[in-house]
Every structure is written in structure tokens, then in C-alpha cells.
MARTIFI-792531 format. One record per residue (C-alpha): residue in three letters; residue number from 1; x, y, z. Coordinates in pm, whole numbers, plus 50000, padded with zeros to 5 digits. Last residue first. Layout:
<kenus>
{kenu 'ala',NUM,{X,Y,Z}}
...
</kenus>
This chain:
<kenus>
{kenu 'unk',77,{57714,20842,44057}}
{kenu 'unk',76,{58045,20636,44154}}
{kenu 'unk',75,{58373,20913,44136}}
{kenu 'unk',74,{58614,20833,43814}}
{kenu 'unk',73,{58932,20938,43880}}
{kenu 'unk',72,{59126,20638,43882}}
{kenu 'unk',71,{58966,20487,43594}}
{kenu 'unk',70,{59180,20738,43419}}
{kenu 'unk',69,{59484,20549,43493}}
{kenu 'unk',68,{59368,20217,43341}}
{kenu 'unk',67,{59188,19864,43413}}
{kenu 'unk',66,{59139,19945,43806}}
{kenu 'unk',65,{59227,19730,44067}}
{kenu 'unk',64,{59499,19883,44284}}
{kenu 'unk',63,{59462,20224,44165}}
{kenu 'unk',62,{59149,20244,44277}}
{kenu 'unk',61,{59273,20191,44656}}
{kenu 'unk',60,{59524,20477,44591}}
{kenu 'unk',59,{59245,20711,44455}}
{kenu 'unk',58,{58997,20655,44763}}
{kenu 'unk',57,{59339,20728,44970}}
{kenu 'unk',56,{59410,21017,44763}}
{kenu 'unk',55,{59017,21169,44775}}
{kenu 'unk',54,{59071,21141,45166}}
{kenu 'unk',53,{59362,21322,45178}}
{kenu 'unk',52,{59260,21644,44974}}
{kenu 'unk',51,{59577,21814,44825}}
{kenu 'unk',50,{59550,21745,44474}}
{kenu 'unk',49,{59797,21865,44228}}
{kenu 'unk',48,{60004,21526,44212}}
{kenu 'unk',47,{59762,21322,44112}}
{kenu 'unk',46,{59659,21593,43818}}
{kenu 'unk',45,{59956,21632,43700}}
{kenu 'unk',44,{60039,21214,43654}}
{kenu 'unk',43,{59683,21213,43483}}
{kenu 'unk',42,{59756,21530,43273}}
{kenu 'unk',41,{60091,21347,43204}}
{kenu 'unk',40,{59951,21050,43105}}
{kenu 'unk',39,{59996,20724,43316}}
{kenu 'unk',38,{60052,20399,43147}}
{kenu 'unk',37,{59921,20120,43363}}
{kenu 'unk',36,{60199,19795,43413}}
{kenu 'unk',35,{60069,19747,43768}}
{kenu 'unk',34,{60382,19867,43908}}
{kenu 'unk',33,{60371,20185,43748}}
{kenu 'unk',32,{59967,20248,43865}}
{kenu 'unk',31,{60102,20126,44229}}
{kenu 'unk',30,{60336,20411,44230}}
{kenu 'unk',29,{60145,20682,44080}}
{kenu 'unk',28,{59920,20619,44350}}
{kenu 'unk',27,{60231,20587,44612}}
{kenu 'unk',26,{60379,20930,44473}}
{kenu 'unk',25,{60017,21132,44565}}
{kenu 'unk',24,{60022,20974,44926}}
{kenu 'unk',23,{60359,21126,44984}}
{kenu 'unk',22,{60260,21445,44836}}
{kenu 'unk',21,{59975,21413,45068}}
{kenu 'unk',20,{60135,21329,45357}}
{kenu 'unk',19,{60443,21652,45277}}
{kenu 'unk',18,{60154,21883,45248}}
{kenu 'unk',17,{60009,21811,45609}}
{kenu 'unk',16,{60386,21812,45787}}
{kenu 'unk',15,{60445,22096,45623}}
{kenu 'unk',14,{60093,22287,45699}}
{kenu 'unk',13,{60144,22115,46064}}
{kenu 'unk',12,{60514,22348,46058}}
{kenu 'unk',11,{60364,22612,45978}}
{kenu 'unk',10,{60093,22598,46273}}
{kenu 'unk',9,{60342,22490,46515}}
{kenu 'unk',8,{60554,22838,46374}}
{kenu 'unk',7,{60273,23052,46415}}
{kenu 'unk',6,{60171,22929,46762}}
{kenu 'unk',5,{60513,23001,46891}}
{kenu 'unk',4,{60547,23353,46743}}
{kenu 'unk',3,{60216,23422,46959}}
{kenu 'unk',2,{59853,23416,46810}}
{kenu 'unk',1,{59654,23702,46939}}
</kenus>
């Protein structure tokens, strides 16, 4: 049975988790600003939507080289 304590350490991880990736979310739309790339707002939505850490950081190091926004999301075959 999970006490009070264990509820609120667990909450509070879920912040700490969601607050990374929204975090991680800003700097790809960041470095896509910076590099002069026009972001749509379905692109800028869809950054910000997703909650998986790993597919941010692959997204973030796109972001760095790619030609546009929507190379961003495209996943190798």
C-alpha cells in the first residue's frame, strides 16, 4: 500500500519528468530560431506535445544540422 509519502515523491518525479522534457522541447525550438529555420505551428505543436526524452534529444541534435523544421522529424528507414 503506497503511503502519503510515496504518493507525493512519485508526483513530484512526474514534475520533475515533465518539466525536462518541456525544457528539452523549448531548446529544439530554440536552436531551429537561431539557425534562421521557420517553424510552423503544427511543427512548433508537435515539439512541444511530445513527452518521450530520448526522441527530444535525437530531435535537438537534428535540429542542429538539418535544412528545415520538418527535417526534424524524419526517423532513418
Amino acid at each position: 500500500m503506497a503511503t502519503m509519502h510515496d504518493t507525493w515523491e512519485k508526483a513530484r518525479e512526474d514534475g520533475r519528468k515533465a518539466g525536462r522534457t518541456q525544457e528539452a522541447a523549448r531548446a529544439v525550438l530554440t536552436v531551429l530560431r537561431a539557425r534562421g529555420l521557420r517553424v510552423s505551428k503544427a511543427a512548433r505543436e508537435r515539439i512541444l506535445a511530445q513527452k518521450d526524452p530520448e526522441r527530444l534529444e535525437r530531435w535537438l541534435k537534428k535540429a542542429a544540422i538539418v535544412g528545415s523544421a520538418a527535417e526534424v522529424f524524419q526517423e532513418p528507414n
